[in-house]
C-alpha positions in Angstrom: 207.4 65.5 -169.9 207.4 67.9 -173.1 210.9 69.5 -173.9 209.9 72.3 -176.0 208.3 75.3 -174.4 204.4 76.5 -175.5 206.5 79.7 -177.3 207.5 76.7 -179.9 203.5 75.7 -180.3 202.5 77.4 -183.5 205.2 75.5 -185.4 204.9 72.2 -183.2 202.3 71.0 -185.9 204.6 71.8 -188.9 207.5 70.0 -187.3 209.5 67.3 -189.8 209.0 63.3 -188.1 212.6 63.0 -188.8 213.6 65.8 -186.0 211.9 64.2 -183.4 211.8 60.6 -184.5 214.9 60.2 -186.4 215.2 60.2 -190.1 214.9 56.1 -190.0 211.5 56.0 -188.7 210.4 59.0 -190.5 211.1 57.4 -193.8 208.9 54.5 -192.6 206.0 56.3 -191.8 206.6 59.0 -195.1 206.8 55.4 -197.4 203.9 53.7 -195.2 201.0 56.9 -194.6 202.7 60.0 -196.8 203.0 61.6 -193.3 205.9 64.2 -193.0 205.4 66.3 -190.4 203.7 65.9 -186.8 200.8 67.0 -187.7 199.9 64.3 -189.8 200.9 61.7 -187.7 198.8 62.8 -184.9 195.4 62.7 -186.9 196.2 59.2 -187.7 193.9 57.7 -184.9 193.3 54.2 -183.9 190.6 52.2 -185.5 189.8 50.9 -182.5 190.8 49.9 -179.3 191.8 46.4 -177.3 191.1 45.9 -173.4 194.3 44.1 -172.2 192.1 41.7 -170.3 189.2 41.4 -173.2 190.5 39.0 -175.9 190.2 38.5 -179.9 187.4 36.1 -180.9 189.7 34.1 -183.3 187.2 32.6 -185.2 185.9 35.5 -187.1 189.3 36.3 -188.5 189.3 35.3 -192.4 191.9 33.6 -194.3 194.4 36.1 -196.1 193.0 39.0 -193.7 196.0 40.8 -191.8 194.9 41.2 -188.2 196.1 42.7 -184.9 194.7 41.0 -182.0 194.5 40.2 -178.7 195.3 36.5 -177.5 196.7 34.5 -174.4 199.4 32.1 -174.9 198.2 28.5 -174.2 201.0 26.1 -175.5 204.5 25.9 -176.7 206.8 23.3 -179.0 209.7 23.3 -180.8 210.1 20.5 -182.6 213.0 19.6 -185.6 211.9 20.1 -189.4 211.9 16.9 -191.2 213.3 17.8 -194.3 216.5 20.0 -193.7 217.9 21.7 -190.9 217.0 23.6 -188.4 213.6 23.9 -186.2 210.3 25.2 -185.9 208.5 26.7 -183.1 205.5 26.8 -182.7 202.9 28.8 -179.7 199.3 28.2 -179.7 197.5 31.1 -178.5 194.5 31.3 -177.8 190.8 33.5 -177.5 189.2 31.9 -174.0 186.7 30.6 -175.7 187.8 27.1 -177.0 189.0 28.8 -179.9 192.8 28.4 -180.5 195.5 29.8 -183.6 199.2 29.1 -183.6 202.1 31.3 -184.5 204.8 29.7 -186.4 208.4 30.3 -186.6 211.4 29.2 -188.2 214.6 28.7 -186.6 213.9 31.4 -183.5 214.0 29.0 -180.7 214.7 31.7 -178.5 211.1 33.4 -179.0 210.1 30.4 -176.4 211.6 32.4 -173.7 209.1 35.6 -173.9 206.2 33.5 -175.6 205.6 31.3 -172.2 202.2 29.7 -171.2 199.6 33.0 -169.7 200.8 35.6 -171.2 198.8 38.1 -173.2 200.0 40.6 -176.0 198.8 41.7 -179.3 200.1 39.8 -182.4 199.5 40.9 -185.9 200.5 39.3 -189.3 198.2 37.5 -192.1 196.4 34.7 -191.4 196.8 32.0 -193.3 195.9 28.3 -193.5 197.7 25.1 -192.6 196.0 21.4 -192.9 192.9 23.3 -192.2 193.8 25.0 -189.0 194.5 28.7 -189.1 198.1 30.2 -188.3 200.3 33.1 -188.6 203.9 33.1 -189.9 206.3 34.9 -188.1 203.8 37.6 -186.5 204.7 40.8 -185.1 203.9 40.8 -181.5 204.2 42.8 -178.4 203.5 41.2 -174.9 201.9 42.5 -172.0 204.2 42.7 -169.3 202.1 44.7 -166.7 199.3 42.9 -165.8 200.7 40.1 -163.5 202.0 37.9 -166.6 205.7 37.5 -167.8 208.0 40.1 -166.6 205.7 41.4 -163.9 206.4 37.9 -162.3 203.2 37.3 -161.1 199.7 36.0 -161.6 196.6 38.4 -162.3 195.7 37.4 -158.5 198.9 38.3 -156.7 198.3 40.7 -154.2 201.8 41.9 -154.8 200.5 43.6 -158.3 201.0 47.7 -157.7 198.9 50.2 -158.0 201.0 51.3 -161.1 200.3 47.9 -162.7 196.8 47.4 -161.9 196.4 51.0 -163.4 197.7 49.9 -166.9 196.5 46.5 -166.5 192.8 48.6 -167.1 194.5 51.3 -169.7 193.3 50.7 -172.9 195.1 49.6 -176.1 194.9 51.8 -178.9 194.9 49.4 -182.1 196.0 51.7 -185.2 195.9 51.2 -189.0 199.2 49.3 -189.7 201.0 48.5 -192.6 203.5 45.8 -193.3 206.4 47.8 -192.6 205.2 49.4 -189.3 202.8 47.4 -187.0 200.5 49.3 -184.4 202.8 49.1 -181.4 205.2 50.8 -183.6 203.1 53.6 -184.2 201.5 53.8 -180.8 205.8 53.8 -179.8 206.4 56.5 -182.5 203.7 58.5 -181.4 204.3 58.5 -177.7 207.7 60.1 -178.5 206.0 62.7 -180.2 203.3 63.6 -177.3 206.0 63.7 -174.6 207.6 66.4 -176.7 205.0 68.5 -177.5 204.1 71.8 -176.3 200.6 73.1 -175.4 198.9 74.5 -178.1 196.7 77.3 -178.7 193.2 75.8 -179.3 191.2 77.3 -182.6 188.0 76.9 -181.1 186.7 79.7 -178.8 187.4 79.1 -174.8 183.4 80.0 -175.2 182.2 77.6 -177.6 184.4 75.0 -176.1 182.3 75.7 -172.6 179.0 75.3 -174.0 179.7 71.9 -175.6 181.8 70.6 -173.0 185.1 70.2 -175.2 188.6 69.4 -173.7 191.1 71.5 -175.3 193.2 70.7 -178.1 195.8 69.3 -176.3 194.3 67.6 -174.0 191.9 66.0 -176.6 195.4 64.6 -178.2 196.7 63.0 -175.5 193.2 61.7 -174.5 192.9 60.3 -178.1 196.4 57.9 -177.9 196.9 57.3 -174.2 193.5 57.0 -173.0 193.7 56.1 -169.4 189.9 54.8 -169.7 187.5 54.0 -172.8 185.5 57.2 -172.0 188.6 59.1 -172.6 188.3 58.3 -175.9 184.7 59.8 -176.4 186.1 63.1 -175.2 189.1 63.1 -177.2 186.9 62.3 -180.4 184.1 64.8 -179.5 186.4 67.8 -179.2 188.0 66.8 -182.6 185.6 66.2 -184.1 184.2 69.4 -183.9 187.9 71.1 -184.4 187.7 69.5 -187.8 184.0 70.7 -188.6 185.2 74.2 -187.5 188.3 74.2 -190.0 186.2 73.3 -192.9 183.5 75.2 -192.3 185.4 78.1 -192.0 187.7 77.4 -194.9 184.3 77.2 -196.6 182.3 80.2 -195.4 185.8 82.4 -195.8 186.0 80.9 -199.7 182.3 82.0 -200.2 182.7 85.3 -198.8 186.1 85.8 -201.3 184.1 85.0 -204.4 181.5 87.6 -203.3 185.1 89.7 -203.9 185.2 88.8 -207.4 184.2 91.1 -210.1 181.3 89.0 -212.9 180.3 90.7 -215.9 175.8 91.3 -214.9 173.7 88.7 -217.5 170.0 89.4 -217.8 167.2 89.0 -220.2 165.2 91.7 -221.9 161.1 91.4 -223.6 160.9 89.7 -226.5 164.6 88.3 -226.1 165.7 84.4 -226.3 164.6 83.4 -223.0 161.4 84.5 -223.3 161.4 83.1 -227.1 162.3 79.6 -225.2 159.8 79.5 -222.8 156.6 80.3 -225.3 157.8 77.6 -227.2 157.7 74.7 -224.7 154.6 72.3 -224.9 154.6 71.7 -221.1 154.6 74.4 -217.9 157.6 74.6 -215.4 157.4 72.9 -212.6 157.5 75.2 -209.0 161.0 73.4 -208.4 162.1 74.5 -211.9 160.2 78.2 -211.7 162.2 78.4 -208.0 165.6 77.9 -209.2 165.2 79.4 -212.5 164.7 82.5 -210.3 167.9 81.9 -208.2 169.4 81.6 -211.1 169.1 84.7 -213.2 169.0 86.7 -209.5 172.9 85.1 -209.7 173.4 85.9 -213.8 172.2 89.6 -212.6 174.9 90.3 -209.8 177.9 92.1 -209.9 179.8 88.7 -208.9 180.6 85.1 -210.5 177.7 83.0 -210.0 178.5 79.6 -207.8 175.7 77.6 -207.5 174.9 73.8 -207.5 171.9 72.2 -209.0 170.3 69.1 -207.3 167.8 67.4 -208.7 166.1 63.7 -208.7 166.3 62.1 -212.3 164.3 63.3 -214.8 163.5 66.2 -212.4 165.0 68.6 -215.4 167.8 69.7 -214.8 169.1 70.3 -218.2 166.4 72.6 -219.0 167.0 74.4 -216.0 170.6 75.0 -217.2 169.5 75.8 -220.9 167.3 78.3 -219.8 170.8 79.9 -217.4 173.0 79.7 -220.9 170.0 81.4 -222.9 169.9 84.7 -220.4 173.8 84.4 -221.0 173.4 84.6 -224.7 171.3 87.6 -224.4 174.0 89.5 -223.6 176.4 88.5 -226.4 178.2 86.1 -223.4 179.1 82.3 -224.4 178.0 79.1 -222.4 180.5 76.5 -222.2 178.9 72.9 -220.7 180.9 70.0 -219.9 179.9 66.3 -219.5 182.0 63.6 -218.4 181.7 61.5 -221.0 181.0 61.8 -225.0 177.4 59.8 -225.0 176.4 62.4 -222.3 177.9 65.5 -224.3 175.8 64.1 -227.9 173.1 63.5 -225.8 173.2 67.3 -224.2 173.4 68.4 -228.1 170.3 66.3 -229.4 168.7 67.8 -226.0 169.5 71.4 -227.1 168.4 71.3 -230.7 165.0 69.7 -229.9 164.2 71.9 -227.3 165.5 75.4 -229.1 164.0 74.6 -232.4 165.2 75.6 -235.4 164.9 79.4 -234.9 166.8 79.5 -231.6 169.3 76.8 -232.5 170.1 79.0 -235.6 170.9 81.9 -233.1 173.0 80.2 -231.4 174.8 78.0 -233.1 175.7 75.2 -230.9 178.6 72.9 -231.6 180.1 70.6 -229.8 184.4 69.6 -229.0 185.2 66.2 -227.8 188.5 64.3 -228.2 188.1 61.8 -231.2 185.7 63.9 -233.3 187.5 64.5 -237.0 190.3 67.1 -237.5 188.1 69.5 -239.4 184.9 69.4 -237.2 186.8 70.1 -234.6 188.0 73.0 -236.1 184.5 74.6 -237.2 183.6 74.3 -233.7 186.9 75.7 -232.3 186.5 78.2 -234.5 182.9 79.1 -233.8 183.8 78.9 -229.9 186.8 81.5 -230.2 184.9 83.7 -232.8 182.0 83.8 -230.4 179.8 82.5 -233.4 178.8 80.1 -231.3 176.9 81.2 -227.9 176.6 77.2 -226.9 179.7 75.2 -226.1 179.5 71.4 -225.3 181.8 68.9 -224.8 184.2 66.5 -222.7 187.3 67.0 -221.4 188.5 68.5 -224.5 187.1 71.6 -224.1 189.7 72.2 -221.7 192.4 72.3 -224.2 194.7 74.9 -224.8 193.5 75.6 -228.1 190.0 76.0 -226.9 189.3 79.7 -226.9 186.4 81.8 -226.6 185.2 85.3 -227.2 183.1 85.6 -224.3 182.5 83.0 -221.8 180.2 84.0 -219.3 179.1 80.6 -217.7 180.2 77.4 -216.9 177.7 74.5 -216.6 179.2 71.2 -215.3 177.2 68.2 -215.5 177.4 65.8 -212.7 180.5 67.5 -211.2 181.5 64.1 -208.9 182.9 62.7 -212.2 185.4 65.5 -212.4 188.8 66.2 -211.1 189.6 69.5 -209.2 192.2 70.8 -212.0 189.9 69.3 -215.3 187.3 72.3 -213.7 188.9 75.4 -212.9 191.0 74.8 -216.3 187.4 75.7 -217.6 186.7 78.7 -215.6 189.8 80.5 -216.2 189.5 80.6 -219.6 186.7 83.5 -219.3 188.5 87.2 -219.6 186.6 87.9 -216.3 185.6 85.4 -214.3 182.4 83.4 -215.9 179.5 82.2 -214.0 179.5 78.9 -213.1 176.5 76.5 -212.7 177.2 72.6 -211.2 174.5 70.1 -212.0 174.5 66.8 -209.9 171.7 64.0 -210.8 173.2 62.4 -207.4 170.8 63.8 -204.6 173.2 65.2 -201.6 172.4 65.4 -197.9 172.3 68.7 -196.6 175.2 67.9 -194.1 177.4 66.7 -197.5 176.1 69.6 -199.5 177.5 72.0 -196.6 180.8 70.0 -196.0 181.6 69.4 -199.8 180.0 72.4 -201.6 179.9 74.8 -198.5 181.3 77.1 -200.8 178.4 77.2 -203.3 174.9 78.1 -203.0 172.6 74.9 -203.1 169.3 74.4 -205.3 167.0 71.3 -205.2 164.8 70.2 -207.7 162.6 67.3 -206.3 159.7 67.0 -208.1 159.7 65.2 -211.3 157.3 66.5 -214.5 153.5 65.1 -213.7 152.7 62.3 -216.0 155.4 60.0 -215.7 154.4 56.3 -215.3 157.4 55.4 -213.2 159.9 52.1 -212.8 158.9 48.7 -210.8 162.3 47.5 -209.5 162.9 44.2 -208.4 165.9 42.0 -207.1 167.0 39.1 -208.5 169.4 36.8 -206.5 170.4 33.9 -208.1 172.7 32.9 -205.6 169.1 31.7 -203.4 167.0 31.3 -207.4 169.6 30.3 -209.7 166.4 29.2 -211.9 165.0 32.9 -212.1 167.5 34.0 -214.6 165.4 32.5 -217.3 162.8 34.5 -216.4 165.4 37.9 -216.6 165.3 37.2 -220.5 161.8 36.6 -221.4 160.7 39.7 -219.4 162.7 41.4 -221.3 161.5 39.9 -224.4 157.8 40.4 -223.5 158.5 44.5 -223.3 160.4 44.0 -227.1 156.9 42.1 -228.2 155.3 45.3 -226.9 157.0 47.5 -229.0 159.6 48.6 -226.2 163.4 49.1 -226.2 165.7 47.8 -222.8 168.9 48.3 -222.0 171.6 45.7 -220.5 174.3 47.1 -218.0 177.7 45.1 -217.3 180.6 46.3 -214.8 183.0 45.3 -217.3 184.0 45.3 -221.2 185.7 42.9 -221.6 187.4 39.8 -219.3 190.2 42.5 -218.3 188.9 45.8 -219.0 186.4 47.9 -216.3 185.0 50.9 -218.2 187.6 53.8 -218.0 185.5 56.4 -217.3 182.6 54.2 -214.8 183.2 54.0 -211.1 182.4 50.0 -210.5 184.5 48.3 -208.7 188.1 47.8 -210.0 188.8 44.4 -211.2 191.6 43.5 -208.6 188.4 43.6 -206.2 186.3 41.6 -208.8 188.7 39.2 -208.3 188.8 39.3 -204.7 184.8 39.0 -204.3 184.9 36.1 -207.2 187.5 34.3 -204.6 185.0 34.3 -201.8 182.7 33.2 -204.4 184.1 30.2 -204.9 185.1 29.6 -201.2 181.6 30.0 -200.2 180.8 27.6 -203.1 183.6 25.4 -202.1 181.6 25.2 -198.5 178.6 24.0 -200.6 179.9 21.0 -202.1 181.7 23.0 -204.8 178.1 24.0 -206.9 178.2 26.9 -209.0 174.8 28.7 -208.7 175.0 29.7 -212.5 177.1 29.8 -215.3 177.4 33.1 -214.7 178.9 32.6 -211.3 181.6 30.3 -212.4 182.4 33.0 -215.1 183.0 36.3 -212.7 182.0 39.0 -213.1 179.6 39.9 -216.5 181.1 41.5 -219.8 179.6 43.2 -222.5 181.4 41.4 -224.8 180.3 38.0 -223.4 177.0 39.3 -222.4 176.7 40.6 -226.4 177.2 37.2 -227.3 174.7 35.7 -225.0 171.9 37.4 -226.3 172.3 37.4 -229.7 172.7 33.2 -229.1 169.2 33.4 -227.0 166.0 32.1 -229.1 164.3 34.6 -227.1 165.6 37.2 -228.6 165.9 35.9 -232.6 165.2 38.9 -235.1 166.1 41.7 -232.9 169.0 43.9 -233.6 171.6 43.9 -230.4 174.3 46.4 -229.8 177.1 46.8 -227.8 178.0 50.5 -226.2 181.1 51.1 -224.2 183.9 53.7 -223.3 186.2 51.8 -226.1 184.5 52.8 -229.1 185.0 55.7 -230.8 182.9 58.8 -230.7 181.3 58.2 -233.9 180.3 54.6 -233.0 178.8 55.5 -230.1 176.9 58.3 -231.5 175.7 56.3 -233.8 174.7 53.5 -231.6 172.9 55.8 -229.5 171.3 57.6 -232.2 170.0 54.5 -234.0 168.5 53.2 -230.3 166.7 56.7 -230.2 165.2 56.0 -233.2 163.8 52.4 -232.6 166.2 50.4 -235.1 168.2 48.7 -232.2 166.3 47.2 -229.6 169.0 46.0 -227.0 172.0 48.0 -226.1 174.2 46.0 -223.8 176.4 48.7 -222.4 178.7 50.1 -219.4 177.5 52.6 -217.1 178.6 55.0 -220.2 174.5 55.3 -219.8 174.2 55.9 -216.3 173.1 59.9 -217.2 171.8 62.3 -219.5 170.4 59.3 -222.0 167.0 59.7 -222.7 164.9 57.3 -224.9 161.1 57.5 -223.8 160.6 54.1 -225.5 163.2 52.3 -223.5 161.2 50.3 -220.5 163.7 47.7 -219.3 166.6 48.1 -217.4 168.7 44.8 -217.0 171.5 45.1 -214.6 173.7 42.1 -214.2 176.5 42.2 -211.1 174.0 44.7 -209.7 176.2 44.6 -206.1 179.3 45.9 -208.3 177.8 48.8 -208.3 176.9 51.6 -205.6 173.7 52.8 -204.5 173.9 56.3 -206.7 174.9 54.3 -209.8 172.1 52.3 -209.6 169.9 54.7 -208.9 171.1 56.4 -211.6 170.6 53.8 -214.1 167.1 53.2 -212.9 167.0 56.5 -213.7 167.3 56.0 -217.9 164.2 53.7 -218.4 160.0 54.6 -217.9 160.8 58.4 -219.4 158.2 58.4 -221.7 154.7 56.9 -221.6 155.3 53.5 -220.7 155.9 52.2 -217.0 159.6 50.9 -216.5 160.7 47.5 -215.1 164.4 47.1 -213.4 165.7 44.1 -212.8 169.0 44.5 -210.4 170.7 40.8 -210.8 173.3 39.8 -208.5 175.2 36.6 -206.9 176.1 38.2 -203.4 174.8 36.6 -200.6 171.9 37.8 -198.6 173.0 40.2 -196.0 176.1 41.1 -197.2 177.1 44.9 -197.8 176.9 44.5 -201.1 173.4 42.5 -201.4 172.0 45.2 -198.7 173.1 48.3 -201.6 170.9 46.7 -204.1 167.7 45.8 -201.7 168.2 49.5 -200.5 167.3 50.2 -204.4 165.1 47.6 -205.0 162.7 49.3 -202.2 163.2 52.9 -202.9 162.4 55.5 -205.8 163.6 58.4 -203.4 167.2 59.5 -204.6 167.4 61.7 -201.5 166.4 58.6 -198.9 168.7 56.5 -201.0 172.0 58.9 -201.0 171.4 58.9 -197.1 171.2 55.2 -196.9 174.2 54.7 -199.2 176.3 57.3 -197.4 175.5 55.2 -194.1 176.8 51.8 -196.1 179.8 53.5 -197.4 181.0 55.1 -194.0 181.9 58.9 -195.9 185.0 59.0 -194.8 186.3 60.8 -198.6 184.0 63.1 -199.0 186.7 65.8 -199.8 189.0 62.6 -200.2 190.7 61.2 -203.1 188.3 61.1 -205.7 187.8 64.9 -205.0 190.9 66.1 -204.1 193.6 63.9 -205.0 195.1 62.7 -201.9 194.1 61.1 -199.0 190.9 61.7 -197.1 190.3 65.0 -195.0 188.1 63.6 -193.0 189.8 61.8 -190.4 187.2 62.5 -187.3 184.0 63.9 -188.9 181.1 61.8 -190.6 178.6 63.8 -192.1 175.6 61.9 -191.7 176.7 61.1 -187.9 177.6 64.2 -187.5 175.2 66.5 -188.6 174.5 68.7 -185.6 178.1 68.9 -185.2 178.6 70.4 -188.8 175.4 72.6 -188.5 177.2 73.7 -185.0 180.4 74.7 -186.8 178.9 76.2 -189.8 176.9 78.4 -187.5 179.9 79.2 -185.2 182.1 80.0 -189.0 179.5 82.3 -190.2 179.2 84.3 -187.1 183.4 84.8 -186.7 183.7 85.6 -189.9 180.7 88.4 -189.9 183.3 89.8 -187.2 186.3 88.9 -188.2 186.6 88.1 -191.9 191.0 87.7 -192.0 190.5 85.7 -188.6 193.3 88.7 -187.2 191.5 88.3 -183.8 191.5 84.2 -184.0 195.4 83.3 -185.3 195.1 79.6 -184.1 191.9 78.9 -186.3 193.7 80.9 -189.2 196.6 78.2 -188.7 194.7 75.2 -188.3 192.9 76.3 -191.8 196.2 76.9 -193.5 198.0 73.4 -191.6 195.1 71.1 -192.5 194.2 72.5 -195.9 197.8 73.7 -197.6 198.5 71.8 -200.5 195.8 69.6 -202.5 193.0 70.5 -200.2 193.3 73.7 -200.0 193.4 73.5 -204.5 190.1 72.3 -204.3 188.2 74.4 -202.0 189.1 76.9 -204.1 188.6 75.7 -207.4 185.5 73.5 -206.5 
């Protein structure tokens, strides 16, 4: 029964673990999850959850996996060890189905007592492998004791069982994420404690809303969630959290757009005859209606007497960048500077070729652009710092440098952050703030967002598409090739390649890694600790096979571009042609010159990292070669895709891989292989990836904040909620008149969250 009163419920939430569990077990669960207060531990819901009489099929269980599950008890020994003193017992339990594990321990003896023939309980630990059979040393385990086995006395078909113990014979077993240190009986224990003393608490969605949608309250939806008496429970609880944590965001969102409405902006717009105007006579081809569309949104935004928050979404090659040249040209017209950061130094001397071919030597002159990145020379750098501070320079670009202190300008009114994903929350608004009043800001993202991810991670910004790309383009044939199944097709990889190269063509070759140890720093492949994890189930797999490597490549792991370099230039096929490397190591001159010579047709292979994954355009370049392809995820490859069959000639793109058919990783790169649609493709890859970060670390910082929600899943729910946040705060715009959503905001976005909602 709960000891605190409901007068104690707005600070229940807040409440320190260690003042209701004891400091002990707080410290466990602070060093395990990061979880301090109750709050947190409550949202931490089970994965899943066991049916005491319903057991664990033991034969999917892996070696090396750490597993909770539910088994019987079949047989006990306890037998001497040979070698030195003492004994080992060991229980076989077992799955019903003929499949059987044992638990091993040393020199407990007295474990034979609880671990007796028939009984059932959950055991967790790692499984590993003894003389081919698998077993778990020294599990965790906790034993049912109320469904006619060991204590209870009895056998599941004593008539003596009572009604008490038939009822949580049939209560389901919540199984939660566990660590080492705290196993999932633990935290079901810990959280129990925590339920029995907790108070109501006011709910934050309206008694209204909850009616229509048939949602349990708050409270109820808690105690639902971790002490589900049947498994429908468990729909309930989720469903009325589910929409709670839709409702907090969305709010958080809508309130956050409203604010910046708040903000005074300094009004940009063009005049006759001015830049803009100058730019657009000057371009050999006609807008698009996508481009003409959010051109207009755009300078509507420039024109108003608030900061401009708008994100640009557009397939590749849809244009994009001239969209945002066109923003920073109605900027300049009014003596304001544009400042336009790319992740990475290929992408910001790419932006700048971009901008002098399409101003023109008149324009460019004008406007002076320069560019600031971290290894340029001392005194380049300083021209262009001192053009940007001056306000000599109306065009900014660069990396992260430009959020130095010493970068200063004279008037920044806009921001333009290209592909915003590959930014941190602090490395942006360090940008914005360095305007005297608040500068426009303009995100660009070449990775196509659902509307449901647009509203739940940029719910704050007003959303633009571009989807149609320029007539004319031939497009890009891409094709799979497993040589797990055709080890023999990677012959055929090469002299493909070589047949565009006769032709006068250029081709890139993509790698996940450098070198042997190094992934690229700034590339989001997998890290190498998983490498190595996937390249041990390689060689199990091939183990299985009678040991066979499918390739050399294989047997090596994952592909380098220092190895691959070496590869090439070795291959008769490709004898005569000039072969480069490109990476995140080299410097900045290197790279621009690598880049700039392969724009010019004197290099005809670049074997590089995803440091080309955007803003590279060569026309001439028709082969993309992408080796490891399922180290990669969908929007990567996409994106690369995305750098070939620019110009004039049709692209081919070959996605290479070793992962075995059907496997998550082999279904990312099919899911590419059949599709050209960026939009269909970031739905598909959101549905392989399970969103569960989408304002998660990579965003925020910390752990995910979405613990209930999915937003593909989810979408009526999130429509729901954003509907529901934009008509309370049309009424109620402080939430004076709805405390308990106000508090739920502040609870589940204080801290890092709350830092990037309002700095995204």
């Amino acid at each position: 029964m709960p000891t605190r009163s409901a007068t104690g419920a707005a600070s229940a939430l807040d409440e320190r673990l260690s003042a209701v569990l004891g400091g002990r077990t707080a410290t466990a669960f602070e060093r395990a999850f990061g979880y301090r207060t109750v709050g947190e531990l409550l949202d931490h819901a089970p994965r899943r959850y066991a049916e005491r009489g319903a057991l664990t099929a033991l034969d999917e269980l892996a070696i090396g996996e750490s597993v909770t599950i539910v088994a019987e008890v079949v047989a006990v020994q306890e037998r001497s060890m040979r070698a030195r003193r003492g004994s080992i017992l060991e229980a076989k339990i077992g799955d019903g189905a003929g499949r059987f594990l044992t638990l091993t321990f040393f020199n407990q003896g007295w474990r034979a007592r609880d671990l007796v023939p028939g009984v059932r309980g959950i055991f967790a630990g790692k499984v590993g492998d003894y003389r081919g059979a698998r077993q778990l040393a020294h599990p965790d385990y906790e034993l049912f004791d109320d469904d006619g086995h060991a204590d209870a006395g009895t056998t599941s078909g004593d008539a003596a069982l009572t009604a008490e113990a038939m009822r949580r014979a049939q209560q389901p077993v919540p199984i939660y994420p566990a660590t080492s240190s705290l196993a999932s009986w633990q935290i079901a224990r810990a959280i129990g404690v925590v339920l029995d003393t907790l108070p109501e608490l006011e709910d934050p969605i309206d008694p209204t809303v909850r009616a229509r949608l048939d949602l349990v309250p708050y409270r109820r939806a808690l105690e639902l969630l971790h002490r589900p008496e049947r498994i429908a429970d468990v729909a309930r609880a989720r469903a009325a959290l589910r929409y709670r944590e839709a409702l907090v965001l969305q709010t958080a969102l809508v309130r956050r757009r409203l604010e910046l409405r708040e903000t005074a902006a300094t009004p940009r717009v063009t005049r006759p005859g001015g830049l803009l105007e100058r730019f657009d006579a000057r371009l050999p081809f006609t807008l698009t209606p996508d481009q003409e569309a959010v051109g207009d949104a755009i300078g509507a935004d420039l024109a108003a007497e608030w900061p401009m928050h708008r994100l640009v979404q557009g397939e590749v090659g849809s244009g994009k960048t001239l969209v945002a040249i066109r923003a920073m040209l109605t900027v300049a017209e009014s003596g304001g500077q544009s400042a336009l950061i790319a992740p990475t130094e290929v992408l910001a001397a790419q932006h700048l070729r971009s901008l002098a071919r399409f101003l023109g030597p008149d324009l460019q002159a004008e406007l002076r652009p320069v560019i600031v990145t971290g290894s340029q020379g001392s005194k380049e750098r300083q021209r262009a710092l001192l053009a940007a501070a001056s306000g000599g320079s109306r065009i900014v670009v660069g990396t992260h440098a430009l959020l130095g202190d010493r970068v200063d300008f004279a008037d920044l009114g806009l921001v333009v952050v290209d592909e915003q994903h590959r930014f941190g929350v602090e490395q942006r608004e360090a940008l914005r703030t360095k305007g005297r009043v608040p500068p426009h800001v303009l995100v660009l993202t070449a990775t196509p967002i659902p509307r449901t991810v647009a509203m739940t991670v940029f719910g704050d910004l007003d959303v633009s598409t571009i989807e149609a790309v320029p007539a004319g383009r031939p497009g890009v044939e891409t094709f799979t090739v497993p040589l797990r199944e055709h080890p023999g097709w990677e012959a055929r990889i090469w002299s493909r390649t070589r047949e565009e190269l006769d032709a006068g063509r250029q081709a890139f070759v993509v790698c996940p890694a450098i070198d042997d140890a190094t992934a690229e720093d700034d590339e989001s492949v997998l890290p190498l600790a998983d490498v190595d994890a996937q390249r041990s189930a390689r060689s199990r797999a091939e183990a299985a096979d009678g040991g066979r490597p499918d390739s050399a490549s294989a047997a090596a792991g994952p592909a380098t571009v220092v190895g691959t370099l070496e590869r090439i230039r070795a291959m008769p096929a490709f004898a005569g042609r000039r072969v480069e490397a490109l990476h995140g190591r080299l410097s900045a001159d290197d790279k621009d010159r690598v880049m700039s010579a392969f724009a010019r047709g004197e290099i005809d292979v670049i074997v590089a990292t995803t440091v080309i994954e955007v803003g590279v355009d060569v026309p001439n370049a028709s082969v993309m070669v992408v080796l490891d392809a399922d180290r990669f995820g969908v929007s990567q490859l996409h994106q690369l895709r995305g750098r070939i069959g620019r110009g004039e000639h049709a692209g081919v793109c070959l996605l290479v891989t070793q992962a075995e058919a059907e496997s998550p990783s082999r279904e990312r790169v099919d899911a590419v292989a059949a599709s050209n649609d960026g939009f269909e493709l970031a739905r598909i890859d959101l549905e392989l990836r399970r969103e569960g970060d989408v304002l998660g670390e990579r965003q925020s910082g910390g752990r995910s904040s979405l613990v209930f929600l999915r937003v593909v899943r989810d979408a009526e729910v999130i429509v729901d909620a954003r509907q529901e946040a934009e008509r309370l705060l049309g009424a109620d715009p402080t939430l004076d008149a709805h405390p308990a959503l106000a508090e739920a905001i502040a609870r589940r976005l204080a801290a890092d969250d709350e830092a990037f909602l309002g700095k995204s």
